[in-house]
Every structure is written in C-alpha cells, then in structure tokens.
C-alpha positions as CSV (number, residue, x, y, z in Angstrom):
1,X,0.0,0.0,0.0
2,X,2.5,2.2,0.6
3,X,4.6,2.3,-2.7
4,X,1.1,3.0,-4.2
5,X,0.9,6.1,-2.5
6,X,4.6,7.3,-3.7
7,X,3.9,6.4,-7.1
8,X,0.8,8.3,-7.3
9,X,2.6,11.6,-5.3
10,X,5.5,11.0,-8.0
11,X,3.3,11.1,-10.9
12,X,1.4,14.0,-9.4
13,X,4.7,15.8,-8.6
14,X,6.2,15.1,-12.0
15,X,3.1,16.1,-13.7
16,X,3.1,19.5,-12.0
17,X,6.6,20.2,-12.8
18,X,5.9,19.4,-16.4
19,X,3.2,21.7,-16.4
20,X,5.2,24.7,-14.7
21,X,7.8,24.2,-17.1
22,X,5.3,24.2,-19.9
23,X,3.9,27.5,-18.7
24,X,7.6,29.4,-17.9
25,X,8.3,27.9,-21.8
26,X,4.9,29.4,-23.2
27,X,5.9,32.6,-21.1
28,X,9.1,33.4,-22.7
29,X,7.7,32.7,-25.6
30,X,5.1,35.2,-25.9
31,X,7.9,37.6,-24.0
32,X,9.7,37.4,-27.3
33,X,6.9,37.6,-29.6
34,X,6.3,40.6,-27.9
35,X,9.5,42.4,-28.4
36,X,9.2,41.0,-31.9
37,X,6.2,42.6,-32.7
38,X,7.4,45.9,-31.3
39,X,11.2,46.3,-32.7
40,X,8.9,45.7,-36.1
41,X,6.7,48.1,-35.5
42,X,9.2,50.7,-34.3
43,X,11.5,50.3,-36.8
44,X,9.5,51.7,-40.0
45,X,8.6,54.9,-37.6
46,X,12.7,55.3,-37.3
47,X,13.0,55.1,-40.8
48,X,10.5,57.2,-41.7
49,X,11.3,59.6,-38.4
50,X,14.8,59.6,-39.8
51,X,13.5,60.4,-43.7
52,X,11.3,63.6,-42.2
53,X,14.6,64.8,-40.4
54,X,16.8,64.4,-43.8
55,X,13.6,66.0,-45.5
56,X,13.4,69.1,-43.3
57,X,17.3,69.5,-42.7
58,X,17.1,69.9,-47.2
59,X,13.8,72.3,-46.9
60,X,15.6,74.9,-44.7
61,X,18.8,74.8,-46.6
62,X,17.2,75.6,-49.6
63,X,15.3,78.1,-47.8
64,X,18.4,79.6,-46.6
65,X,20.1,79.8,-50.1
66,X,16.8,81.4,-51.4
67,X,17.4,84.0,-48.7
68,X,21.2,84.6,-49.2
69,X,20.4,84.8,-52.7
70,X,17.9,87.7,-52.1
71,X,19.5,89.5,-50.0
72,X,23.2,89.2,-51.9
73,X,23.7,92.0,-54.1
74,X,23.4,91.4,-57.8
75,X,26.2,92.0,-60.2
C-alpha cells in the first residue's frame, strides 16, 4: 500500500513540474513575440522619423540659399 501512495505523489509531482515548465516555456515565448512585434513596429517609424529629419534638414537649406540669394547684391 505504501509504494502506491509514492507512485501516485511521484506522478502527481512530475506532472506539476511538467506543467510549470510548460507554462515558464509558453511565457518566454510570448515575451519574445512581444519584443518582436514591437522592434517591427518601431522600426519603420525610425526610418521614416529619420527620412522627415533628412527632408526638413534639405527644406531649410534651400530656404536659406533662397534668402542669401535675395539679399546678396546682384552683379
């Protein structure tokens, strides 16, 4: 009778620890689907963050040029 009991508490304590380690696996998991998801959405709005910084940085040198051109005395 008494090996029947430790069998059963070793099955149950077995099956428990396969479940926790299930979960912690299925954790990390969606941890790095996660971060995933958000490096891929974060990295077109740095591309395109960094295209309207290259795009203004153009605009206002040309505006500056237009300026100095104006105000430069014509020969």
């Amino acid at each position: 009778m008494a090996n029947e009991t430790n069998i059963d508490l070793s099955a149950a304590l077995n099956n428990l620890l396969n479940t926790a380690t299930t979960l912690v696996q299925q954790v990390v998991e969606l941890a790095i689907s996660g971060i995933k998801t958000a490096v891929g959405a974060i990295e077109p709005l740095g591309k395109a963050a960094g295209d309207l910084v290259g795009s203004t940085t153009a605009a206002l040198g040309q505006a500056v040029q237009n300026v100095t051109s104006a105000i430069a005395p014509k020969k």
